[in-house]
C-alpha positions in Angstrom: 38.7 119.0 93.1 41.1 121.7 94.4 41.3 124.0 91.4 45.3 124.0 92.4 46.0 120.9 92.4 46.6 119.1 88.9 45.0 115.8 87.2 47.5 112.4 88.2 49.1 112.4 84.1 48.5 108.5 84.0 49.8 106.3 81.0 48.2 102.7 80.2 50.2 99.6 79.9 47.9 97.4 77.6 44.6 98.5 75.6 42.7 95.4 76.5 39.8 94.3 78.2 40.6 95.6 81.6 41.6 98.8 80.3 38.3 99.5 78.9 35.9 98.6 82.0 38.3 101.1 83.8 37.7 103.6 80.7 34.7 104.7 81.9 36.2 105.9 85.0 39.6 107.7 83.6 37.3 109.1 81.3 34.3 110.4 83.8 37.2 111.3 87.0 39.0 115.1 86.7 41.4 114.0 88.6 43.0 111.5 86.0 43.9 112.6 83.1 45.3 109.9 80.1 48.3 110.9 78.5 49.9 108.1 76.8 49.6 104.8 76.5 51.2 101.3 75.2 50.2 98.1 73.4 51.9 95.7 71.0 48.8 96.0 68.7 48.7 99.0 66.3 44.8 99.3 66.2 44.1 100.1 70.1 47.7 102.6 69.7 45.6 104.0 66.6 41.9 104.3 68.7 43.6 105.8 72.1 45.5 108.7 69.8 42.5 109.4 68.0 40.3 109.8 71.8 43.2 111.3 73.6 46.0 112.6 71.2 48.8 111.4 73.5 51.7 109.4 72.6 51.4 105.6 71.8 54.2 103.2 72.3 54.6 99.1 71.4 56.8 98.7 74.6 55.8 99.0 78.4 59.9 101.1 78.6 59.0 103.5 75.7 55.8 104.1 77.7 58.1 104.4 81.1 60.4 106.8 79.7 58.3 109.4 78.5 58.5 112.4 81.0 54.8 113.0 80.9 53.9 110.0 82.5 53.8 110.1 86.2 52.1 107.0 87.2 50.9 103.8 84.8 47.9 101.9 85.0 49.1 98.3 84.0 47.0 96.1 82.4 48.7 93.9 81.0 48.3 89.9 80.5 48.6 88.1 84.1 51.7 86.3 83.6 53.6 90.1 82.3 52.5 92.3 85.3 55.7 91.3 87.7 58.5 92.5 85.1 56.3 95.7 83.9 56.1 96.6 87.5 59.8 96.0 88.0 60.1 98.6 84.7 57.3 100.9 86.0 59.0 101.8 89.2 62.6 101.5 88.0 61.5 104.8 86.0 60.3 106.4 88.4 56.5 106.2 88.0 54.0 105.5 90.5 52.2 102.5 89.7 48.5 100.9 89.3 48.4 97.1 88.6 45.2 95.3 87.6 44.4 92.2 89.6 45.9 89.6 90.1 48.9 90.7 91.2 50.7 88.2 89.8 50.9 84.5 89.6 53.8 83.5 91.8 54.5 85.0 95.4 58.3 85.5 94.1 56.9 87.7 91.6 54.7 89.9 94.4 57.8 90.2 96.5 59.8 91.5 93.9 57.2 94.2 93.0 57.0 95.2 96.2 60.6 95.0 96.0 60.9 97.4 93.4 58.6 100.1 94.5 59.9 100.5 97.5 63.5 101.2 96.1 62.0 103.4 93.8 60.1 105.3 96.6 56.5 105.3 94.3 53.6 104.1 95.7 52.1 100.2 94.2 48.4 99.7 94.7 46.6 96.8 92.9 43.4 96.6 91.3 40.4 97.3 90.3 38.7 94.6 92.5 35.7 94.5 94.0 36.7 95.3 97.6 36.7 98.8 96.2 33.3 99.1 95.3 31.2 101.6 97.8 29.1 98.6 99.1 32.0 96.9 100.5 33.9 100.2 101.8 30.5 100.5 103.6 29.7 97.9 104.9 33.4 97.4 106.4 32.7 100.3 107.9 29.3 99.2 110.0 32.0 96.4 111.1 34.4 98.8 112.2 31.6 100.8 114.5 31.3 97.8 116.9 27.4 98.5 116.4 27.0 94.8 115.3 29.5 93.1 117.1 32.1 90.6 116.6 32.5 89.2 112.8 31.5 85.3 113.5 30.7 84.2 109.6 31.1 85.1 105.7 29.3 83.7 102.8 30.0 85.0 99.5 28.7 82.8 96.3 29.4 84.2 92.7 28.0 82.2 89.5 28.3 83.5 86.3 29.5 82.7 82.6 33.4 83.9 82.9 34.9 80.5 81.1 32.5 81.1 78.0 33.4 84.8 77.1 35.7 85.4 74.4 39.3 83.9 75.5 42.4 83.7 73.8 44.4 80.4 74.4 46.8 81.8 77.4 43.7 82.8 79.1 42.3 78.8 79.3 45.8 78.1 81.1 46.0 78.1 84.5 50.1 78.5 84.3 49.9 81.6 82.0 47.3 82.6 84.3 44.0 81.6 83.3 41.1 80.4 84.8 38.6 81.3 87.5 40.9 81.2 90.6 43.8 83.7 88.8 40.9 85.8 86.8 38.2 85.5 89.2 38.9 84.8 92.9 41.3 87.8 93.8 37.9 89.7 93.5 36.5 87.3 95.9 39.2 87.2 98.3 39.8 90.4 98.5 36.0 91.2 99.5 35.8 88.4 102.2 39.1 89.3 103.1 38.5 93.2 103.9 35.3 92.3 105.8 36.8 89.3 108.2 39.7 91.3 108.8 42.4 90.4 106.7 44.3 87.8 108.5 43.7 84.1 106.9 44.5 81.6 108.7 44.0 78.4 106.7 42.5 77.8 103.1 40.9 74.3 102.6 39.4 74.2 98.7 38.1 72.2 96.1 38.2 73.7 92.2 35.7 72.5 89.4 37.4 71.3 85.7 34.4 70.2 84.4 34.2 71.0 80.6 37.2 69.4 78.2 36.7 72.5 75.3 37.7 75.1 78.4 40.7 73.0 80.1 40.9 75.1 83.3 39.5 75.9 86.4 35.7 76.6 86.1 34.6 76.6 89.2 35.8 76.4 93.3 34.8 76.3 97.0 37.0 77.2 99.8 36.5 77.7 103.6 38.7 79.7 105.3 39.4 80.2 108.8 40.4 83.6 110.4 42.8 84.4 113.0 39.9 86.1 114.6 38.1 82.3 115.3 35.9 83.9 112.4 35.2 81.7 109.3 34.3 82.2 105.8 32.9 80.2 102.7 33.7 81.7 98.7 31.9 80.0 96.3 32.3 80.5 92.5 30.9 79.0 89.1 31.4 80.2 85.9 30.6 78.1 83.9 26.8 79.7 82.7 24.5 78.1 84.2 22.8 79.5 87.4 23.1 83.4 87.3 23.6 84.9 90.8 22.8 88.7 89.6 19.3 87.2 90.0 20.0 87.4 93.5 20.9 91.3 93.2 17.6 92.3 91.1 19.3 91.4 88.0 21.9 94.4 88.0 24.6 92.9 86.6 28.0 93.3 88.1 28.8 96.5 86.2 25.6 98.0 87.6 24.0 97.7 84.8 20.7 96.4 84.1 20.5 92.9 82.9 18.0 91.5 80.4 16.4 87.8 81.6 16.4 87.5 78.2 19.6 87.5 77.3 20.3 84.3 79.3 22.9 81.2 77.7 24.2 84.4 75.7 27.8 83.6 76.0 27.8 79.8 75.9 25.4 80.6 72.0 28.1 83.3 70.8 30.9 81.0 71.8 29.0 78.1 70.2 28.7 80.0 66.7 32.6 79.3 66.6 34.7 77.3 65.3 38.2 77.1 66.3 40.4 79.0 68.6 42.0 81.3 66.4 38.1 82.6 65.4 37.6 83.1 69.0 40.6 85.0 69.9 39.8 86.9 66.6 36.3 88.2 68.1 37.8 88.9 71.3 39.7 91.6 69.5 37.5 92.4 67.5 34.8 93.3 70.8 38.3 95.1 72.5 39.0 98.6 72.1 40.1 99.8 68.9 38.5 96.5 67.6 35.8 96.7 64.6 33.3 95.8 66.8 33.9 97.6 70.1 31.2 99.8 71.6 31.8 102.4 74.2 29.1 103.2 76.1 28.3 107.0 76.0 30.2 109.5 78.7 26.5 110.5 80.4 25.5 106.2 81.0 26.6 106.5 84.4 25.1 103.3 85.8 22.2 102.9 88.0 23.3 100.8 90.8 27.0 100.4 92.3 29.4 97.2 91.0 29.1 93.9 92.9 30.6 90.2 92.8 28.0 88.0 93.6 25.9 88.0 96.9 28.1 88.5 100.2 26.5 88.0 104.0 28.6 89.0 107.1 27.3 87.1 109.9 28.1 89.6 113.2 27.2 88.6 117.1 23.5 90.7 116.4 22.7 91.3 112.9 23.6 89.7 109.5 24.6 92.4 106.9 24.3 91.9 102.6 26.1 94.5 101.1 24.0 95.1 97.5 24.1 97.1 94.7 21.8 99.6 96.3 22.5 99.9 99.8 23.3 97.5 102.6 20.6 95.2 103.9 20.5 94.9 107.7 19.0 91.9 109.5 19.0 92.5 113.2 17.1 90.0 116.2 14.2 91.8 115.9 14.4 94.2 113.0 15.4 94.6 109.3 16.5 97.4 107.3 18.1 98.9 104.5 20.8 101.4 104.1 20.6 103.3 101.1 23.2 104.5 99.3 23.1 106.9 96.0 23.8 105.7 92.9 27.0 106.4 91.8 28.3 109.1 89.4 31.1 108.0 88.2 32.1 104.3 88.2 35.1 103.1 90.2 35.8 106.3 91.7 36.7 104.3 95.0 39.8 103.2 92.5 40.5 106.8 91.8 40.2 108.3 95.2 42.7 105.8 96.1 45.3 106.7 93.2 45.0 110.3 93.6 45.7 110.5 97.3 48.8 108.2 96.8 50.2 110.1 93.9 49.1 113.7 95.1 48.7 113.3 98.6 51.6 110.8 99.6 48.5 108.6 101.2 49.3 105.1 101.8 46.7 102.7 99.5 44.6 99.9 101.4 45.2 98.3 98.1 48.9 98.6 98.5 51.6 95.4 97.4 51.5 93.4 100.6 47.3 93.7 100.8 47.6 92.4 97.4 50.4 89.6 97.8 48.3 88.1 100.8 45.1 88.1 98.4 47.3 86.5 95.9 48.6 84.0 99.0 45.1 83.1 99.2 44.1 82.2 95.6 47.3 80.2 95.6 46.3 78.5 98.6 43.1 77.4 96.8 44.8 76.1 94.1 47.5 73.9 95.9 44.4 73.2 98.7 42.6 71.9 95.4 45.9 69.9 94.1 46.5 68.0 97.7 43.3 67.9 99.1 44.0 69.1 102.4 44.1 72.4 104.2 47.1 75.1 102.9 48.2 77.3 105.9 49.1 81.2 104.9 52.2 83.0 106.3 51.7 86.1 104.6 48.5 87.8 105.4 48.1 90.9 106.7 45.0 93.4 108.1 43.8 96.0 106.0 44.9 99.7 106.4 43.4 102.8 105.6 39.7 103.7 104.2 39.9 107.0 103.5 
């Protein structure tokens, strides 16, 4: 980093689990530095002082008003991140929103709204279109080497509805659920790589277990503008595990232990009622009595994923993976490696930083994010009628770099 050009001074709008798989990356990236931060809960206040001896707050405005801040990282429940967007930019600050968006398109078009007024720059994330496997293999796409995109297929099964939850987080209308938690990672990946501009959603969603009353599970086909086509495919509910698929990294990068299968359904099992479960979830956050960080030099061995992704082109099928891209031409097949990454998320960072510094417009930006968000939607109501949703409000991606 230019030795004259200073760290984005970012505050954090809710200390919870979002907030720490993004730690790593504030922590690990010079060009962020964490300056204040705000929660309603006084332990995570008490923990982020402690690490970063910046200012706490138990309000998203006392964390908006303090002049150090130039840009917040929200990450905040799902159904909160319209209005502390609207308070965000109001004050001046740049802002980072963890997906989803939000859970209404009213509420994306007035965030989009209010940053523009304000003249700061949205972006929205982390998801897993960031991660350097999908940047890459967009980029073969782009070259024309492989021709047209005809075909996606991206399948994702994990154990999502049997971590820790907290009752909000097992309804859909406050946000819960696969589709809001899950699919904007989906849709944004299949999105990036088919160009952006969904035509039609037709989906069916999974409710399938009474003790977790939301969605568990989907499948939805989409059709592209383009005439290109793709299927996303998503269990959680902790059974098959597709990081088998990937060499068991899991989607953090890290390595996975076979043994440590039906983990989440046992914990969850041990139990027994809702308040002891939203208890341990606390308790695992940060600032929580039982919440390990993992040490500033575990810099993880392989890049992030969501699941296994194939991009069927006119000559070659390409699988983006945690270690490099996987080519399958007519006649030939191929890897291209990429290094291990340094610092995690970076891709999230590189985007912040030229926004905030550089005045770059993000390809994560409000109206990439709202038509994500269009999408996830579509699967829903798709789910509800049982018949095809069209979109209106898609739009192709912009800048990589």
């Amino acid at each position: 980093m230019n030795a004259h050009i200073s760290p984005v001074r970012l505050g954090v709008a809710g200390l919870g689990r979002a907030f720490t798989l993004m730690l790593p990356t504030f922590r690990a990236d010079a060009r962020v530095r964490l300056v204040a931060a705000a929660d309603p809960a006084p332990l995570p206040r008490a923990r982020f002082a402690a690490d970063f001896g910046g200012p706490t707050y138990d309000s998203v405005e006392a964390l908006a008003a303090d002049p150090a801040v130039e840009a917040i990282y929200i990450a905040t429940p799902h159904r909160l991140h319209s209005r502390h967007v609207a308070i965000a930019a109001a004050a001046g600050k740049h802002v980072l929103v963890e997906k989803p968006m939000a859970l209404a398109l009213d509420e994306c078009d007035a965030m989009i709204a209010a940053a523009a007024r304000a003249r700061v720059h949205l972006m929205v994330g982390h998801s897993h279109s960031f991660d350097t496997p999908i940047l890459k293999t967009r980029a073969l796409i782009e070259s024309g080497r492989f021709g047209a995109v005809r075909m996606i297929t991206a399948l994702n099964y994990t154990d999502f509805l049997y971590r820790p939850r907290r009752p909000e987080e097992l309804d859909t209308s406050q946000g819960g659920g696969v589709v809001h938690g899950q699919a904007s990672h989906q849709i944004d990946i299949v999105r990036l790589l088919g160009g952006g501009l969904v035509r039609t959603v037709d989906a069916r969603t999974g409710n399938w277990d009474p003790r977790r009353p939301t969605e568990g599970a989907y499948q939805a086909l989409m059709s592209f503008e383009s005439g290109a086509s793709a299927s996303a495919i998503y269990s959680g509910y902790g059974h098959f595990d597709s990081d088998a698929l990937h060499g068991n990294f899991g989607e953090m990068g890290q390595p996975k232990a076979p043994a440590d299968y039906g983990a989440a359904r046992r914990r969850l099992g041990a139990m027994s009622d809702a308040a002891e479960e939203a208890a341990l979830k606390a308790a695992r956050g940060y600032g929580g009595a039982h919440y390990v960080e993992p040490p500033p030099s575990a810099a993880p061995l392989a890049h992030q994923h969501f699941g296994a992704v194939i991009v069927s082109c006119d000559r070659a099928d390409l699988r983006p993976t945690p270690i490099g891209i996987e080519i399958f031409e007519d006649e030939r097949q191929s890897i291209e490696p990429f290094a291990a990454p340094t610092i995690p998320r970076r891709e999230v960072v590189d985007e912040l930083f030229g926004a905030v510094r550089h005045d770059l417009p993000p390809l994560h930006d409000g109206a990439w994010a709202r038509a994500t968000t269009e999408v996830c939607l579509g699967i829903l109501a798709s789910a509800r009628r049982g018949a095809p949703e069209t979109m209106r409000l898609q739009v192709a991606p912009g800048r990589t770099s």
